[in-house]
Biopython code that builds the backbone (N, CA, C, O; Angstrom):
import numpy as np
from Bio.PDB.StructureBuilder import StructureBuilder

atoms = [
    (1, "UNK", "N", (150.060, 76.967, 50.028)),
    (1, "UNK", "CA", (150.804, 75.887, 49.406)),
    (1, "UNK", "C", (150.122, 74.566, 49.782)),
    (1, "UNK", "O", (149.927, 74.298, 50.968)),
    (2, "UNK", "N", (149.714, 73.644, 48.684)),
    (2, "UNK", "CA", (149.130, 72.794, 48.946)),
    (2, "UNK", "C", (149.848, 71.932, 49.904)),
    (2, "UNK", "O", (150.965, 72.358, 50.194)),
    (3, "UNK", "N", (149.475, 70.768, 50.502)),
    (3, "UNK", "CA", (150.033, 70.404, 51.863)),
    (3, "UNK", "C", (151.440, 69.119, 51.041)),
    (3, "UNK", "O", (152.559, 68.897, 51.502)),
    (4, "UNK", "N", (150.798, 68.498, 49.735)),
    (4, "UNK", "CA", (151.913, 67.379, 48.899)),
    (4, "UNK", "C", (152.690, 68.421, 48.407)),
    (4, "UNK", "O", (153.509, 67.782, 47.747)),
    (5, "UNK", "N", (152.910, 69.277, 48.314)),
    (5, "UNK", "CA", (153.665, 70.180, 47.421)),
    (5, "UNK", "C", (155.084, 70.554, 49.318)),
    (5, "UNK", "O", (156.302, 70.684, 49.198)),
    (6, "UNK", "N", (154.717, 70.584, 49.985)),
    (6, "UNK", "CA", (155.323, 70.822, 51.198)),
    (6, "UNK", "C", (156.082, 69.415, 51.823)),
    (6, "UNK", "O", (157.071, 69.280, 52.543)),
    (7, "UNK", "N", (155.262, 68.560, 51.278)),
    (7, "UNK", "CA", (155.913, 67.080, 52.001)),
    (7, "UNK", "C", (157.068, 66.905, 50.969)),
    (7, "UNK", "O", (158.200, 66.597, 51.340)),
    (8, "UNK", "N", (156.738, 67.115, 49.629)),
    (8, "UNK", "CA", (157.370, 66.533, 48.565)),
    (8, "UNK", "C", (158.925, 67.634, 48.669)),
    (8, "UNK", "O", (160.029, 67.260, 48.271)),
    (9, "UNK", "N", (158.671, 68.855, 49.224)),
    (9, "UNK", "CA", (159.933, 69.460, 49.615)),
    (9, "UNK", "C", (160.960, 68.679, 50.928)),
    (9, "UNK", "O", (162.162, 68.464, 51.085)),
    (10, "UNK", "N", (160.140, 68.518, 51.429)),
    (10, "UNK", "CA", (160.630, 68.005, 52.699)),
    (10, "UNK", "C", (160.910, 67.114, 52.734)),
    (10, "UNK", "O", (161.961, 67.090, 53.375)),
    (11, "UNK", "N", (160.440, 65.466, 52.192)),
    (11, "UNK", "CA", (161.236, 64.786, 51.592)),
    (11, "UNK", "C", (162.550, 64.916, 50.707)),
    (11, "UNK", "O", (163.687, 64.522, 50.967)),
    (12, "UNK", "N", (162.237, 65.349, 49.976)),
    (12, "UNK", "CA", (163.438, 65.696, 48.845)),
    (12, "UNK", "C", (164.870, 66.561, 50.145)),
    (12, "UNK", "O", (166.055, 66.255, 50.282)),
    (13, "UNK", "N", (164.169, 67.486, 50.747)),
    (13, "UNK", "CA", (165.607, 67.894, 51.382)),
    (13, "UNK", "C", (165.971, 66.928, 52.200)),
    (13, "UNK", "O", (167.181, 66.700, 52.207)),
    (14, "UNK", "N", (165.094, 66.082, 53.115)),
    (14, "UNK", "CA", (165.589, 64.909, 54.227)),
    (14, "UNK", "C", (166.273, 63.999, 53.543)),
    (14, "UNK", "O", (166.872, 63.219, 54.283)),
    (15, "UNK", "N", (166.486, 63.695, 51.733)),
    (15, "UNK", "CA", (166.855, 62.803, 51.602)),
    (15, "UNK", "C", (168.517, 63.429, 50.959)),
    (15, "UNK", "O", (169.520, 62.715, 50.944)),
    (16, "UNK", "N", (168.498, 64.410, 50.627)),
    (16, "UNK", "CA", (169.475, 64.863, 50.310)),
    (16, "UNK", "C", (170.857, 65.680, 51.905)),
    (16, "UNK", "O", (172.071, 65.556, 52.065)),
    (17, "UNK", "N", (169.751, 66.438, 52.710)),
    (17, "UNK", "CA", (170.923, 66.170, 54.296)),
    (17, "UNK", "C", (171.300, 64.545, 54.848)),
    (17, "UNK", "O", (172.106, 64.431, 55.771)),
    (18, "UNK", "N", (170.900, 63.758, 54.453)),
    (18, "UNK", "CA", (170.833, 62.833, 54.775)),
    (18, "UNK", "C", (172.530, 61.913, 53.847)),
    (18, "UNK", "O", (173.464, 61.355, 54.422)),
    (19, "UNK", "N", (172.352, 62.076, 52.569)),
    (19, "UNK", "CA", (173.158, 62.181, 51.319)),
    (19, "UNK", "C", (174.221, 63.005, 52.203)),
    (19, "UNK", "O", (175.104, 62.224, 52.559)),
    (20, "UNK", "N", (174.434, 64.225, 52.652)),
    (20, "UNK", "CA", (175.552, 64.915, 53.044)),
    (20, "UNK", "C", (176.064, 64.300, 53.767)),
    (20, "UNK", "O", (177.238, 63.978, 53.579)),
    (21, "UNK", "N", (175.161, 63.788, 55.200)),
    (21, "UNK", "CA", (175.568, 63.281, 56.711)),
    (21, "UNK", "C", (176.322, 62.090, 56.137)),
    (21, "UNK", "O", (177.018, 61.715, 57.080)),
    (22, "UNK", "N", (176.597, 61.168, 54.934)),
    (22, "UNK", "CA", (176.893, 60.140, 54.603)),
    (22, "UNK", "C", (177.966, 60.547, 53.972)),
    (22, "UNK", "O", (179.035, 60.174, 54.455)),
    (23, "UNK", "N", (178.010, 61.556, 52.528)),
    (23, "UNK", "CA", (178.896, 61.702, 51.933)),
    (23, "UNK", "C", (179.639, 62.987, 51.573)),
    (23, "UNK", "O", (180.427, 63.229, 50.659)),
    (24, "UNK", "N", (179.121, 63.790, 52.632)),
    (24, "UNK", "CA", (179.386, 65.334, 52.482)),
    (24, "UNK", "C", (180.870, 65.773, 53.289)),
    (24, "UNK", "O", (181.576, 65.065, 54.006)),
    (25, "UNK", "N", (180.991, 66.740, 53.017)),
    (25, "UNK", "CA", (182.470, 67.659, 53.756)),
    (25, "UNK", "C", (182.013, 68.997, 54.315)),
    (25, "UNK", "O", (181.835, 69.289, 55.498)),
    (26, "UNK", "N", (181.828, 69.907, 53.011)),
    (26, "UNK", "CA", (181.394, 70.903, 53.455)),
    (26, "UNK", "C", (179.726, 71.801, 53.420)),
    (26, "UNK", "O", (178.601, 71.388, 53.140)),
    (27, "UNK", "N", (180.115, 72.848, 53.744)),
    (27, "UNK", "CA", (178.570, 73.604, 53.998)),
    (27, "UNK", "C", (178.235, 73.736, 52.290)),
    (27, "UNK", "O", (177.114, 73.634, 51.791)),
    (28, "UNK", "N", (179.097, 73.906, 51.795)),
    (28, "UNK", "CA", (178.736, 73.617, 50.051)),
    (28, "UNK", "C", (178.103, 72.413, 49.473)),
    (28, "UNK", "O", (177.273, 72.445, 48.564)),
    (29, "UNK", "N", (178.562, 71.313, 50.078)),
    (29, "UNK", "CA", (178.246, 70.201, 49.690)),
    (29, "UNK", "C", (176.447, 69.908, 50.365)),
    (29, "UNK", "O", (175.600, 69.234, 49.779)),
    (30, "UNK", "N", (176.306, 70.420, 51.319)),
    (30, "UNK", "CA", (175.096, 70.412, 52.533)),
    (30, "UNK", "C", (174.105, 70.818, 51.322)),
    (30, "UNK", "O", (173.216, 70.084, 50.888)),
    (31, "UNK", "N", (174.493, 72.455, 50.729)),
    (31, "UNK", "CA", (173.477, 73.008, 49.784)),
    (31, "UNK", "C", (173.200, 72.175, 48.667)),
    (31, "UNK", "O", (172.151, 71.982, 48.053)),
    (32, "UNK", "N", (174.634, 71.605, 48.490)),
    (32, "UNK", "CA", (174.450, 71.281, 46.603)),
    (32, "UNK", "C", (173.299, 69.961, 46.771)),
    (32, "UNK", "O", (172.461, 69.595, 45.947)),
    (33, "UNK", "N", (173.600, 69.384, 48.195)),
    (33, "UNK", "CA", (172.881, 68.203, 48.272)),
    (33, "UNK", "C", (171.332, 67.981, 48.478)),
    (33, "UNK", "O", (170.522, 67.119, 48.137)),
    (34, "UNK", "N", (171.288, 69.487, 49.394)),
    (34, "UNK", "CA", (169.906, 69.660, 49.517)),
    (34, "UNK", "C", (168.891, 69.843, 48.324)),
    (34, "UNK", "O", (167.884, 69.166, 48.117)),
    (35, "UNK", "N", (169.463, 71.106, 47.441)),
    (35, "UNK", "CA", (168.837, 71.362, 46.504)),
    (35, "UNK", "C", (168.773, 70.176, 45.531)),
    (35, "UNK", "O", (167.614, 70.110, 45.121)),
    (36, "UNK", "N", (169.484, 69.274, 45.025)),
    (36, "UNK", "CA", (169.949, 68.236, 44.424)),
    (36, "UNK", "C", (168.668, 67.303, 44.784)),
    (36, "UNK", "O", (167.718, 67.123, 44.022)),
    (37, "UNK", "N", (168.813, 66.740, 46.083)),
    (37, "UNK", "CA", (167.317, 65.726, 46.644)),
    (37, "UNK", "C", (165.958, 66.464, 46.323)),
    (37, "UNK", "O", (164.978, 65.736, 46.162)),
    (38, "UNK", "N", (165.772, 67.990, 46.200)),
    (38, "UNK", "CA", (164.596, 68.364, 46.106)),
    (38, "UNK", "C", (163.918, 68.115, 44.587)),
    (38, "UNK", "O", (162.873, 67.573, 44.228)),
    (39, "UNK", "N", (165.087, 68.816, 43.825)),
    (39, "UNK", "CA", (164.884, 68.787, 42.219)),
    (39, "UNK", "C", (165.016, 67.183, 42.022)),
    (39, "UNK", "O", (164.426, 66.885, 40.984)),
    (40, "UNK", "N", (165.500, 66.207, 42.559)),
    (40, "UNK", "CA", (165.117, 64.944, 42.048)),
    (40, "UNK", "C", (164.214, 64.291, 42.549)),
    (40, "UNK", "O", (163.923, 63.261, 41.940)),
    (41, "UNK", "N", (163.653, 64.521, 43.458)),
    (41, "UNK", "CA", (162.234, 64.034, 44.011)),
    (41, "UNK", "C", (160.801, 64.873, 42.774)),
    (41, "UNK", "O", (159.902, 64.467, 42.038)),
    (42, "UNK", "N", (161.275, 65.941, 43.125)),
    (42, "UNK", "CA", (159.910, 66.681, 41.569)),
    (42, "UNK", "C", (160.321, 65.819, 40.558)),
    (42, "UNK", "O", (159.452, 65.033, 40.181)),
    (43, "UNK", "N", (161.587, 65.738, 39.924)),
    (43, "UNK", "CA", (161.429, 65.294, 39.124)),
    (43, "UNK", "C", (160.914, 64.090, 39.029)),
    (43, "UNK", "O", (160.210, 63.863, 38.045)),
    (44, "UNK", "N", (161.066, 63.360, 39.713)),
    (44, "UNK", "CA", (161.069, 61.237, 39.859)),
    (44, "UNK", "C", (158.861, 61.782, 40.063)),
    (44, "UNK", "O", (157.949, 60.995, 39.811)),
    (45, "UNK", "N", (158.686, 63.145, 40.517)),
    (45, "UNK", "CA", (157.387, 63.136, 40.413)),
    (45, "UNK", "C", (156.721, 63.496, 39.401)),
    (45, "UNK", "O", (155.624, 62.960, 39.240)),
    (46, "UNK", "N", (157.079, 64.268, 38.655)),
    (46, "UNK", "CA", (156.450, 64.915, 37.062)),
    (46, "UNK", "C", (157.030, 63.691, 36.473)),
    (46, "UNK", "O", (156.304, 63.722, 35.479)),
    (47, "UNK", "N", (157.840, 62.508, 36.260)),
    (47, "UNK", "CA", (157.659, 61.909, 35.463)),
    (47, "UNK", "C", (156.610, 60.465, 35.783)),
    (47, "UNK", "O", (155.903, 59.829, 35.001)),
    (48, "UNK", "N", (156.815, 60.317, 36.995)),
    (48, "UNK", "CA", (156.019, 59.166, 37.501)),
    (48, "UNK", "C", (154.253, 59.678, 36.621)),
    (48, "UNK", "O", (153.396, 58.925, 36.159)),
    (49, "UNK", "N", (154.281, 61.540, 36.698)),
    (49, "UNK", "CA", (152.528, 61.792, 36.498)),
    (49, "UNK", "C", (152.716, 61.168, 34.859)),
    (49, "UNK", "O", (152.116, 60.218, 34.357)),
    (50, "UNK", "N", (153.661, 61.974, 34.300)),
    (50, "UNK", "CA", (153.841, 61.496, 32.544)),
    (50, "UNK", "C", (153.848, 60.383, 32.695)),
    (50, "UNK", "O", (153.597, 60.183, 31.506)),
    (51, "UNK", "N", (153.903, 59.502, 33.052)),
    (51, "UNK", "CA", (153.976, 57.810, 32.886)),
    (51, "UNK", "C", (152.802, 57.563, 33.204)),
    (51, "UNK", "O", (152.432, 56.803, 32.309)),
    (52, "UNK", "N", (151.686, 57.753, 34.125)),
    (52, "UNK", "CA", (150.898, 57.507, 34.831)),
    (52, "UNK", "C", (151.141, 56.163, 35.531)),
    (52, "UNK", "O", (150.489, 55.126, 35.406)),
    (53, "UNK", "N", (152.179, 56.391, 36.265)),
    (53, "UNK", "CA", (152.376, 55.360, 37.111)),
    (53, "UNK", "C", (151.571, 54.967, 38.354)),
    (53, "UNK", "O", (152.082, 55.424, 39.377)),
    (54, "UNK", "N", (150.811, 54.478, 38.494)),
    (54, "UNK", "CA", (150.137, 54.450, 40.061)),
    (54, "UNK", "C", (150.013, 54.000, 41.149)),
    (54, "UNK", "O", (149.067, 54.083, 41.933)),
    (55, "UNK", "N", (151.412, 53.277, 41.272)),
    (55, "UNK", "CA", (151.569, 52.634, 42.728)),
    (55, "UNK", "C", (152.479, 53.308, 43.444)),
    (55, "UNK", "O", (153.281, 54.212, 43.208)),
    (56, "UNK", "N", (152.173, 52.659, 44.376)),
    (56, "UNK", "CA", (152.968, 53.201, 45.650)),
    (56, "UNK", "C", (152.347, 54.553, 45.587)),
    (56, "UNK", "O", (153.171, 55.339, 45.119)),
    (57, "UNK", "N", (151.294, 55.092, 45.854)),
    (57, "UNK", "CA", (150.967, 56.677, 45.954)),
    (57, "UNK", "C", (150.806, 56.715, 47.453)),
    (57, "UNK", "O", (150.587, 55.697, 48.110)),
    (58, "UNK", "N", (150.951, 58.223, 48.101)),
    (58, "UNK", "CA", (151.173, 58.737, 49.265)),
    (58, "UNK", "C", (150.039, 59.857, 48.711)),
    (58, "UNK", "O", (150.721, 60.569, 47.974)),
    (59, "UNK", "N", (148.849, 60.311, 48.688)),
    (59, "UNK", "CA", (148.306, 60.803, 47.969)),
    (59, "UNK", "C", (148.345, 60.734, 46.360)),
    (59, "UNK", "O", (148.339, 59.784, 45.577)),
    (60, "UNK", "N", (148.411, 62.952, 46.092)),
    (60, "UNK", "CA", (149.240, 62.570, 44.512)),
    (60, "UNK", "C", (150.774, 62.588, 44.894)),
    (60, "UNK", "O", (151.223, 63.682, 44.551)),
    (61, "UNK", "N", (151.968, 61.627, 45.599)),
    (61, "UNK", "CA", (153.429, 61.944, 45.655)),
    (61, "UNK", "C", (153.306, 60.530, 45.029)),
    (61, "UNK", "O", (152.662, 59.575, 45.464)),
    (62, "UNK", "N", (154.010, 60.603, 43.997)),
    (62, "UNK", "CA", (154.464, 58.841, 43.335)),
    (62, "UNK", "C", (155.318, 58.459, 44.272)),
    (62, "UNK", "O", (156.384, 58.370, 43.662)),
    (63, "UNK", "N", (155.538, 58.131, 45.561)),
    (63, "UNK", "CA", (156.634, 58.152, 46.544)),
    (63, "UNK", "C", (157.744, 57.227, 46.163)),
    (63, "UNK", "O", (158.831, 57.786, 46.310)),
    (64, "UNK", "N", (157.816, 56.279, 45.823)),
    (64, "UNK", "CA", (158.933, 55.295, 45.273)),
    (64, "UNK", "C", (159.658, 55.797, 44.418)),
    (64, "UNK", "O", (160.823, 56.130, 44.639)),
    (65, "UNK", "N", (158.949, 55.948, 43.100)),
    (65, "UNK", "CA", (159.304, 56.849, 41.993)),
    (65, "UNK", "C", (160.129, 58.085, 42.589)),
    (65, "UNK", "O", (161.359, 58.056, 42.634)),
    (66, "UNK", "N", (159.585, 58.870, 42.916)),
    (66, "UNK", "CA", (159.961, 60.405, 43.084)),
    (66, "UNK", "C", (161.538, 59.967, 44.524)),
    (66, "UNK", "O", (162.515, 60.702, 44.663)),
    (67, "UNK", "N", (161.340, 58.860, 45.211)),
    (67, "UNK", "CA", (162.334, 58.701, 46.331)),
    (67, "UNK", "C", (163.592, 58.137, 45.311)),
    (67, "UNK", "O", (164.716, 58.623, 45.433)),
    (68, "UNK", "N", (163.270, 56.912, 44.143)),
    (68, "UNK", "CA", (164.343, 56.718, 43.737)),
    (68, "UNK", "C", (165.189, 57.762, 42.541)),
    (68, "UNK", "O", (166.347, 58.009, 42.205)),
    (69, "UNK", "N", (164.140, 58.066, 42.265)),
    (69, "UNK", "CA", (164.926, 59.513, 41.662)),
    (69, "UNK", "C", (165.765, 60.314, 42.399)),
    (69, "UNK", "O", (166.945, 60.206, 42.065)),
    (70, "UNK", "N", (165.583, 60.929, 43.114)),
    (70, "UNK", "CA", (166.043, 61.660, 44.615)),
    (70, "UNK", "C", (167.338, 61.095, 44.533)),
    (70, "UNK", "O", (168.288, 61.803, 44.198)),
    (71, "UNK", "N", (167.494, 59.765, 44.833)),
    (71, "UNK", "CA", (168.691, 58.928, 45.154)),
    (71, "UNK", "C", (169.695, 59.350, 43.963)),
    (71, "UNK", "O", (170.749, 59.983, 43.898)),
    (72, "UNK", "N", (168.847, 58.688, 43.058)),
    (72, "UNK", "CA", (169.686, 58.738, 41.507)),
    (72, "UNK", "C", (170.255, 59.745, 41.545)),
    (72, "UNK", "O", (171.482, 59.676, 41.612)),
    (73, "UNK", "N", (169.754, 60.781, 41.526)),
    (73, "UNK", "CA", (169.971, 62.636, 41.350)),
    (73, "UNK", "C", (171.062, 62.992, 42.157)),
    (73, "UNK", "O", (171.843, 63.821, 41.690)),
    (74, "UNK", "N", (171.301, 62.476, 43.419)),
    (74, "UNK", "CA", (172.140, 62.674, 44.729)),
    (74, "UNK", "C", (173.645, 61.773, 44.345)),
    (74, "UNK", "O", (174.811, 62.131, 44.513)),
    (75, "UNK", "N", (173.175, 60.667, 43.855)),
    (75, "UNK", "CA", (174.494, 59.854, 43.291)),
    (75, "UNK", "C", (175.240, 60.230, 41.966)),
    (75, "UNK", "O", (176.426, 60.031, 41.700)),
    (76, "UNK", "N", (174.304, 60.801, 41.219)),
    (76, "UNK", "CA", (174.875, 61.751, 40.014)),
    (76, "UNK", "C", (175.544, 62.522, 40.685)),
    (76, "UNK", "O", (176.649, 62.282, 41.173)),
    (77, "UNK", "N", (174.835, 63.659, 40.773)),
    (77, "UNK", "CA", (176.000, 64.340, 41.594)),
    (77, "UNK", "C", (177.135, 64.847, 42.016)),
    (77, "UNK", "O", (177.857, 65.755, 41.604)),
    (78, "UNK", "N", (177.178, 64.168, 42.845)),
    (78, "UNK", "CA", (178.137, 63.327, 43.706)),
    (78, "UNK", "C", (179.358, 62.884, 42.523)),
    (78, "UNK", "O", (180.442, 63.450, 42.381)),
    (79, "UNK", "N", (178.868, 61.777, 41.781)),
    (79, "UNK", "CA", (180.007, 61.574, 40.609)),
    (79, "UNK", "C", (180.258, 62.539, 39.765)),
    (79, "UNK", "O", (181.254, 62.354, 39.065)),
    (80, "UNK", "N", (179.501, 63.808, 39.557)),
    (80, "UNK", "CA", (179.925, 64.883, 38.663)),
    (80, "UNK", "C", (180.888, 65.745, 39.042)),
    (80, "UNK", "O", (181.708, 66.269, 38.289)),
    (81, "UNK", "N", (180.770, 65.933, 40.492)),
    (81, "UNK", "CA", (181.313, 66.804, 41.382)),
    (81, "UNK", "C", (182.588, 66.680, 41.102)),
    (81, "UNK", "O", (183.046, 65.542, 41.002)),
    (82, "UNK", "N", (183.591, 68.035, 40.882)),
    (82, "UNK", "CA", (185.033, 68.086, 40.790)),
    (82, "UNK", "C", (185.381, 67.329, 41.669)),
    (82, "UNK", "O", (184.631, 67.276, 42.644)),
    (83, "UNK", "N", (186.527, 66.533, 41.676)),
    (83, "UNK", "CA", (187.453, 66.348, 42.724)),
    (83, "UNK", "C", (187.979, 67.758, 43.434)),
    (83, "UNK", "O", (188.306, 68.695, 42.706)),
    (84, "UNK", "N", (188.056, 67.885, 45.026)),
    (84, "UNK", "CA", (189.105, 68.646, 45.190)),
    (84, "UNK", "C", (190.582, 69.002, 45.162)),
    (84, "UNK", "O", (191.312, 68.223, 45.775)),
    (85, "UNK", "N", (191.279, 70.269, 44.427)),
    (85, "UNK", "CA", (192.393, 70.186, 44.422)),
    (85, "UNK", "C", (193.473, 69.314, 45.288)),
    (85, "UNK", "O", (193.197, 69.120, 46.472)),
    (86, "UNK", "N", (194.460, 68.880, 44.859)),
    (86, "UNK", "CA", (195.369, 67.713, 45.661)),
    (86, "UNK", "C", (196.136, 68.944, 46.623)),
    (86, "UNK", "O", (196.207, 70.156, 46.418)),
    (87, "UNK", "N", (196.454, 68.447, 47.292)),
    (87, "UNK", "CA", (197.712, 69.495, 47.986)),
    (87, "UNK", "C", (199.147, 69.019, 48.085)),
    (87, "UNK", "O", (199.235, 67.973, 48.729)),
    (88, "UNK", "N", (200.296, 69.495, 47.628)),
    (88, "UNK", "CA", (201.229, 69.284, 47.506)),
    (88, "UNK", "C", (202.118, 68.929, 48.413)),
    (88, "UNK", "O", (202.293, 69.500, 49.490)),
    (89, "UNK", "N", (202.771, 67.868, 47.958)),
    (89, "UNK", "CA", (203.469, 67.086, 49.708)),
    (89, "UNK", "C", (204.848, 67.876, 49.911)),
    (89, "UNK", "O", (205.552, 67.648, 50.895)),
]
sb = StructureBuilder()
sb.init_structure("model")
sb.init_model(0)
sb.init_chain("A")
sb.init_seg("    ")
for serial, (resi, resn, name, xyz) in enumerate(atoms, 1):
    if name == "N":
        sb.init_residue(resn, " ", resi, " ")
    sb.init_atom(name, np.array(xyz, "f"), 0.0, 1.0, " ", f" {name:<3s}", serial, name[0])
structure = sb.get_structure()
């Protein structure tokens, strides 16, 4: 595995446990968040390549790009996410 293909995971999950430690509850929320920061960091990176955007590079990681995606992706989310059931007083 190339060595950006490993950072760009590892980013993406640090930014999404990170997302939990802030706005999480449970071990569900830990996953949804992790996976969530990973797939929005690739993504914020396959589009930064389609754009040919070229700043801020960390090698080939569009790092800005691919970090504010991440965010975006984590705050979606987050607002999509059911409410949990109320409990009855």
């Amino acid at each position: 595995m190339p060595p950006y293909v490993l950072l760009s995971c590892l980013l993406g999950g640090v930014y999404g446990t990170l997302f939990h430690l802030w706005r999480g509850k449970t071990l569900r929320d830990l996953i949804i968040y992790f996976l969530t920061g990973i797939i929005g960091f690739v993504a914020g990176q396959i589009l930064g390549s389609l754009l040919g955007l070229n700043f801020f590079l960390l090698g080939p990681i569009h790092i800005v790009l691919a970090t504010a995606a991440s965010w975006v992706s984590l705050f979606l989310i987050q607002w999509l996410k059911p409410f949990p059931p109320s409990q009855p007083s």
